[in-house]
C-alpha positions as CSV (number, residue, x, y, z in Angstrom):
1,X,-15.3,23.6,20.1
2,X,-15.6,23.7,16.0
3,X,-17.0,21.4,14.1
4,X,-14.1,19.6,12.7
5,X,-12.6,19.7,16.4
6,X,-15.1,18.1,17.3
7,X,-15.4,15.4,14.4
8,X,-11.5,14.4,15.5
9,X,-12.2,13.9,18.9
10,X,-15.2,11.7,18.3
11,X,-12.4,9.9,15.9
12,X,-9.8,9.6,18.2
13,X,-12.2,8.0,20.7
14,X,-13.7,5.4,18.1
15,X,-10.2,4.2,17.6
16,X,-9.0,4.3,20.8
17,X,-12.2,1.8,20.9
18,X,-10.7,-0.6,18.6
19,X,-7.8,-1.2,20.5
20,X,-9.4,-2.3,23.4
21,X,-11.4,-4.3,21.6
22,X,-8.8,-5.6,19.8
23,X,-6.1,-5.9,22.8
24,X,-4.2,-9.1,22.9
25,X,-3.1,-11.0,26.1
26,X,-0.1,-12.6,24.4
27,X,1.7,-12.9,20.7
28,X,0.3,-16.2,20.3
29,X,-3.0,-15.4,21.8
30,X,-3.6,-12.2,19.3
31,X,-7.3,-11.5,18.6
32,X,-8.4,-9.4,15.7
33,X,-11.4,-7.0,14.9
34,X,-12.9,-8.0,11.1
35,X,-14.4,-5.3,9.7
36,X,-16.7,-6.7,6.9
37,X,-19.3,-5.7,4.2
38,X,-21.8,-6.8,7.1
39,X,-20.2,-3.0,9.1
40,X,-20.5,-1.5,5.8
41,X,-17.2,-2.0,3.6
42,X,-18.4,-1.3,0.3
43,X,-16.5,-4.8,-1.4
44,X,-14.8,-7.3,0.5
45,X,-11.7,-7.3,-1.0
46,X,-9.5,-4.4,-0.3
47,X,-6.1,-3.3,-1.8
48,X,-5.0,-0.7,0.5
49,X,-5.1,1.2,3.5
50,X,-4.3,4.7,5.0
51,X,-5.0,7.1,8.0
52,X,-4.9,10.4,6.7
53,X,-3.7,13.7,8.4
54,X,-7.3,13.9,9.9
55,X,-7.3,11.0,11.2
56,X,-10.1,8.8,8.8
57,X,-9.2,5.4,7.9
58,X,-9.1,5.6,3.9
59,X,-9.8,1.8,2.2
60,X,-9.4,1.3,-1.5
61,X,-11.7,-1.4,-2.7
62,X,-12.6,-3.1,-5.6
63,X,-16.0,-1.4,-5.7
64,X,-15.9,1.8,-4.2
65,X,-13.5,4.3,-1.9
66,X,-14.4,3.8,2.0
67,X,-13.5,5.8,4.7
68,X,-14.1,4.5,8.3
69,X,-14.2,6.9,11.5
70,X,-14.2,4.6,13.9
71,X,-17.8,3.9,14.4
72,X,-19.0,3.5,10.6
73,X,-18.0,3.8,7.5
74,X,-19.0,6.0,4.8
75,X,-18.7,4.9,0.9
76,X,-17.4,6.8,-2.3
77,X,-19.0,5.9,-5.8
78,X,-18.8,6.9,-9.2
79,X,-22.1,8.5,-10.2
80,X,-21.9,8.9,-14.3
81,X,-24.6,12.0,-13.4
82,X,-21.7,13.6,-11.7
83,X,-18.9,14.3,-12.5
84,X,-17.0,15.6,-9.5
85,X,-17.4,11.6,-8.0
86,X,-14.9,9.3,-8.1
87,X,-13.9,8.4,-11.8
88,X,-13.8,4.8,-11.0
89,X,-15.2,1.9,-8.6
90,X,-12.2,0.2,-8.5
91,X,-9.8,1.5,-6.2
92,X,-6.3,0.4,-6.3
93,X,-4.3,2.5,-3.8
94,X,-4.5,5.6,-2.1
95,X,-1.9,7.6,-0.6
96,X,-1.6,11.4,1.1
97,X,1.4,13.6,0.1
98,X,3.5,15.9,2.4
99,X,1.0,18.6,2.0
100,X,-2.0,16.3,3.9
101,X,-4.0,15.7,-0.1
102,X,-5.7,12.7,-0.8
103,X,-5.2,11.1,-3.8
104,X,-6.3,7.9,-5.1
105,X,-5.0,5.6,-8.0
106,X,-7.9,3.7,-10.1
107,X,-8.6,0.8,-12.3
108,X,-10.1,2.9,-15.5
109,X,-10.4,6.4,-13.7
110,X,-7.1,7.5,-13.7
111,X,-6.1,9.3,-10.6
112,X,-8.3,11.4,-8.3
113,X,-7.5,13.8,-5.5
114,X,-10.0,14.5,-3.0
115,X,-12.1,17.7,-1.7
116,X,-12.3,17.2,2.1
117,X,-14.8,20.7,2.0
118,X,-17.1,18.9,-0.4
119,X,-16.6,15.6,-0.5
120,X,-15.4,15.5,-4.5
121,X,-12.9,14.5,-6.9
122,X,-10.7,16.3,-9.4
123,X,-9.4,13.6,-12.2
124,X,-6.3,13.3,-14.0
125,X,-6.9,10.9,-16.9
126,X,-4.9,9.8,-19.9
127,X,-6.0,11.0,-22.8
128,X,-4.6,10.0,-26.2
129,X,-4.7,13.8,-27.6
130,X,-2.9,14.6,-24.4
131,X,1.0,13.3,-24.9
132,X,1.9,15.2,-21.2
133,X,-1.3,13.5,-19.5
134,X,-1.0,10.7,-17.5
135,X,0.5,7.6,-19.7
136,X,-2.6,5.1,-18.1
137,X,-5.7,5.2,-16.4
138,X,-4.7,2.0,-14.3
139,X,-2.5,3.7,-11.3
140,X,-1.2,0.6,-9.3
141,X,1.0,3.0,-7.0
142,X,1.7,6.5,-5.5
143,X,4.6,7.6,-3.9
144,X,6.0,11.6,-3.5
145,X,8.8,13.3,-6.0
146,X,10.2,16.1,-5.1
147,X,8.9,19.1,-5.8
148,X,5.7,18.1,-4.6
149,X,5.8,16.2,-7.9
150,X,4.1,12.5,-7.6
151,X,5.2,9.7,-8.3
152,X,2.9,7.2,-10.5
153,X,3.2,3.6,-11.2
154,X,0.5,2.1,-13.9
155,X,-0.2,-1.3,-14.2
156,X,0.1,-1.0,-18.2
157,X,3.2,2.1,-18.9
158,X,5.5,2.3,-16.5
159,X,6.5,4.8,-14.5
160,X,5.0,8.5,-14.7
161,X,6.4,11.8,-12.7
162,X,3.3,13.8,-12.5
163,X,2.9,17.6,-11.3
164,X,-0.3,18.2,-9.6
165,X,-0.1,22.6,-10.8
166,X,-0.2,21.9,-14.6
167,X,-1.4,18.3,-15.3
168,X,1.5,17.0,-17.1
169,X,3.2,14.0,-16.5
170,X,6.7,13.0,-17.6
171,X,6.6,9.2,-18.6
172,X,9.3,6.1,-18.4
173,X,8.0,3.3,-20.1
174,X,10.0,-0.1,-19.8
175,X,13.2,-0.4,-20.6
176,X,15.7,-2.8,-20.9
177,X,18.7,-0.1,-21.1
178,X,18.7,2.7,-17.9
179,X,16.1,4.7,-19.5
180,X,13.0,3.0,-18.0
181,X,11.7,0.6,-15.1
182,X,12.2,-3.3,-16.0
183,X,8.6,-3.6,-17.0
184,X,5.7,-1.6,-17.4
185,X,3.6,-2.6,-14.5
186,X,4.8,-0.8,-11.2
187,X,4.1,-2.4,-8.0
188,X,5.8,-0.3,-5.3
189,X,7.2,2.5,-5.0
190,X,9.5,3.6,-2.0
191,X,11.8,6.8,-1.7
192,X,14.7,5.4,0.8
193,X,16.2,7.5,3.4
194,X,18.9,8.5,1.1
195,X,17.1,9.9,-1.4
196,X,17.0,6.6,-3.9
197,X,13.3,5.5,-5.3
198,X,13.3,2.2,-5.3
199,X,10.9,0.5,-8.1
200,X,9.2,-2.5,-7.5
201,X,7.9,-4.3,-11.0
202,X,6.5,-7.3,-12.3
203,X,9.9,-8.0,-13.6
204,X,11.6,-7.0,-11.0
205,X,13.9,-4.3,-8.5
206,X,14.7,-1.1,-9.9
207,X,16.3,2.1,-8.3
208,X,15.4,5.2,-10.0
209,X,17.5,8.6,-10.3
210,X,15.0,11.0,-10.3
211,X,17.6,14.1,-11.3
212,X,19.3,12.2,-14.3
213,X,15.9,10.2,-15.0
214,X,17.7,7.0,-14.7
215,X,17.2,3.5,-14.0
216,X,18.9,0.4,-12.4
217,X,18.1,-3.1,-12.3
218,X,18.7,-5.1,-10.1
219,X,18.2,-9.2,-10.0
220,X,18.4,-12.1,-7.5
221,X,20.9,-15.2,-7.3
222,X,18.9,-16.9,-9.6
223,X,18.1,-16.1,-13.1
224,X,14.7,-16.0,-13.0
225,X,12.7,-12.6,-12.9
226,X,10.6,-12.2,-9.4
227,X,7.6,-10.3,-9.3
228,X,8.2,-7.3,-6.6
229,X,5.1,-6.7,-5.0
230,X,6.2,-4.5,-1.6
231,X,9.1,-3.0,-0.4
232,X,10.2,-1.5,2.9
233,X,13.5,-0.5,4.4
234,X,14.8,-1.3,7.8
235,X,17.1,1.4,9.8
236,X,20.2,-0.2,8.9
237,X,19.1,0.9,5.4
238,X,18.4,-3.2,4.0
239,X,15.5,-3.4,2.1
240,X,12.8,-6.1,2.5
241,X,11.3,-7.2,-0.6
242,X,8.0,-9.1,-0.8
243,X,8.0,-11.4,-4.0
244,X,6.5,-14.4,-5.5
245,X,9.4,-16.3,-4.4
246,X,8.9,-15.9,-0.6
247,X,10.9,-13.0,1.6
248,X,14.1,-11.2,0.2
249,X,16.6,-8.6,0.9
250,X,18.9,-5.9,-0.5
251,X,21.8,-4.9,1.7
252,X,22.7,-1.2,1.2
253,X,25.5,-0.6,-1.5
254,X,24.9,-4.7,-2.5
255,X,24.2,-4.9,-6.6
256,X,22.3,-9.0,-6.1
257,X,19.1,-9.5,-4.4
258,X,19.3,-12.5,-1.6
259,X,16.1,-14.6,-0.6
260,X,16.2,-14.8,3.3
261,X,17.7,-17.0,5.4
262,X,15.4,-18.3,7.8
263,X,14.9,-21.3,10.3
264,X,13.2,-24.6,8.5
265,X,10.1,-24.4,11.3
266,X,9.5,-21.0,10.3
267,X,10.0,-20.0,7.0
268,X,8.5,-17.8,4.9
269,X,8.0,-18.7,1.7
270,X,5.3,-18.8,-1.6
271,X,3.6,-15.3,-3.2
272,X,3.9,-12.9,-0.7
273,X,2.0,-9.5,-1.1
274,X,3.3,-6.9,1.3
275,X,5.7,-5.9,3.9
276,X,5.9,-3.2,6.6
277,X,8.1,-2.2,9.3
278,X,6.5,-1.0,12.2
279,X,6.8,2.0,14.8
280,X,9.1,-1.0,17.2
281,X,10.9,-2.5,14.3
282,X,8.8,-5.6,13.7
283,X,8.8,-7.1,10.3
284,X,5.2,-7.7,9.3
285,X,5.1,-9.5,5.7
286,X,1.5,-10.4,4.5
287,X,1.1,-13.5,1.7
288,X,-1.5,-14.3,-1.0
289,X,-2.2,-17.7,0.1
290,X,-0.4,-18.5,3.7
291,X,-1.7,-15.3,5.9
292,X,0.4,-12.9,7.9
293,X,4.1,-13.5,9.2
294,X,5.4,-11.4,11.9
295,X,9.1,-11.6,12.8
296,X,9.4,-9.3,16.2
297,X,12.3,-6.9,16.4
298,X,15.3,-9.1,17.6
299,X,13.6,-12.5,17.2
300,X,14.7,-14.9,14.7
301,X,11.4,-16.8,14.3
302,X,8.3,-15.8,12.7
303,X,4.4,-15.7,13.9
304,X,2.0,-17.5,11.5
305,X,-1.2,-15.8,11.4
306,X,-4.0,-17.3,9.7
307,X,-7.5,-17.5,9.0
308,X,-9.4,-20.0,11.2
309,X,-12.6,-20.9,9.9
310,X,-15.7,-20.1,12.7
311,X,-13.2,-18.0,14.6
312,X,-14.1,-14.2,14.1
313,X,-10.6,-13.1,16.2
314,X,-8.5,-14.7,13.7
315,X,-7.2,-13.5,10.2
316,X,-10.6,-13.4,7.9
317,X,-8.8,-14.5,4.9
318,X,-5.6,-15.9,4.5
319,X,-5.2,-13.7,1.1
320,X,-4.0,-10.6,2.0
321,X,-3.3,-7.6,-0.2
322,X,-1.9,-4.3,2.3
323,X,-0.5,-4.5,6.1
324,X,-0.4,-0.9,7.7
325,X,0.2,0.8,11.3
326,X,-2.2,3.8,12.0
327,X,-1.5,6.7,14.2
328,X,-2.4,4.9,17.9
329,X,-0.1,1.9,16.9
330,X,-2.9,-0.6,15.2
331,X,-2.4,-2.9,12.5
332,X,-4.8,-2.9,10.0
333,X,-4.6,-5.9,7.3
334,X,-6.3,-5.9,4.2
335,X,-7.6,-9.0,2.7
336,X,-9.7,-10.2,0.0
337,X,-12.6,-11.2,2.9
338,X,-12.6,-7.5,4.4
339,X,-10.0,-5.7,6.7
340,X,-8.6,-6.7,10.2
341,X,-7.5,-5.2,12.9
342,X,-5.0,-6.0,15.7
343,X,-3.4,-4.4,18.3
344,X,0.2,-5.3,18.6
345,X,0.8,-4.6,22.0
């Protein structure tokens, strides 16, 4: 057996350990597994979560990259001695492209893709003499272009299409016209099943043409602006859109934005954070200040979960920042207290 053969078996079974420590008997009777800065995270508070094609468990924190195997968890740090580390501590998002590369999105660094052979980072930065570099060094999203083009959302100058052969981005700044994203700071992205990206700002929905390079906006019943934090899409093609006004929708070939209608004992409402579909159809949505809401697939009424103080099976924080469904069917929830883990049965 080779080396890395054997590295994903030992993987596979650490996971497969999880689950049965984190099986449930019922929906109401869920149990999670906390995984803290006491099992090694590297900052409690963590922004995002992935399983890559090999199967580690990629965390972006707010001091330091962590990748988790199943039995511990290993931490990447900029070292200013070396320059292939990570280019920055703060790690906002990471994401893996069609052809299985790592990249991460930082606070400062720019973006980074990683070496799996040596454990090192190649950085794309912005740099002022640089017009085609990247347009910020504070990457709030990643998403896929085609081409094997990537999609990059700052949190300062909008939206960048960025080729990974020569380095050179192609940037949209905000716009009010269709030449650029409602505002500057990108939230989400999401290519839909039809071949629309779908922008999610602090000012606001956006679907983006990547061919013609152009943009449209699109805005709620009301006439206030909503911060779009997440988006999914369901399989009848409706978008789910996590905002600070609570949970909303977009129904395929619909121009207006609708909050949703849901049943006065179980709404969901206030600054939501994220929202994910899972392999079954249930609607996960995960809220800054209120925990996690699950809505199971057929169900009108939604699951509150939320942090119980003293009780290590519950949510650890009701703050949560990333909801995700790795390869063997867990949930993993990112929080600002560390990351859980559940087992959705």
């Amino acid at each position: 057996m080779t080396t890395e053969r054997y590295k994903l078996v030992l993987l596979s079974a650490g996971l497969l350990l999880l689950a049965t420590i984190s099986a449930t008997s019922a929906w109401g009777e869920s149990r999670f597994r906390q995984l803290t800065m006491t099992n090694g995270l590297s900052n409690a508070r963590v922004f995002s979560v992935l399983q890559s094609d090999r199967g580690y468990v990629w965390l972006a924190t707010e001091d330091g990259l962590d990748r988790y195997d199943g039995y511990s968890i290993k931490v990447f740090k900029n070292d200013p001695a070396d320059p292939s580390s990570i280019s920055s501590n703060l790690a906002r998002v990471v994401y893996e492209d069609a052809r299985h590369r790592l990249w991460i999105g930082t606070t400062g660094g720019g973006l980074n893709l990683y070496d799996p052979q040596t454990n090192t980072f190649q950085h794309f930065t912005h740099t002022s003499e640089n017009p085609n570099s990247l347009a910020s060094n504070n990457i709030w999203s990643l998403s896929s272009a085609g081409d094997g083009k990537l999609l990059v959302g700052t949190f300062d100058a909008g939206l960048d299409i960025f080729d990974p052969q020569t380095g050179d981005a192609r940037h949209f700044p905000a716009a009010q016209n269709a030449t650029g994203p409602s505002d500057n700071q990108i939230n989400a992205i999401l290519p839909d099943q039809h071949g629309i990206i779908w922008i999610g700002t602090q000012s606001g929905l956006d679907s983006f043409n990547e061919n013609s390079g152009t943009f449209v906006h699109y805005h709620s019943k009301t006439s206030t602006l909503e911060i779009i934090r997440d988006i999914t899409q369901d399989k009848e093609g409706r978008l789910w859109i996590a905002s600070n006004k609570g949970l909303q929708y977009l129904d395929p070939g619909k121009s207006v934005i609708t909050s949703a209608s849901l049943d006065k004992t179980s709404a969901v409402t206030g600054n939501l954070s994220s929202v994910f579909i899972d392999s079954k159809d249930n609607l996960w949505i995960g809220s800054l200040d209120s925990g996690m809401y699950l809505r199971r697939n057929g169900a009108s009424e939604y699951i509150n979960f939320h942090q119980n103080t003293g009780d290590l099976s519950s949510l650890s924080s009701n703050s949560l920042w990333d909801i995700y469904q790795d390869h063997s069917g867990l949930i993993w929830v990112t929080t600002d207290n560390g990351v859980d883990i559940l087992d959705p049965g």
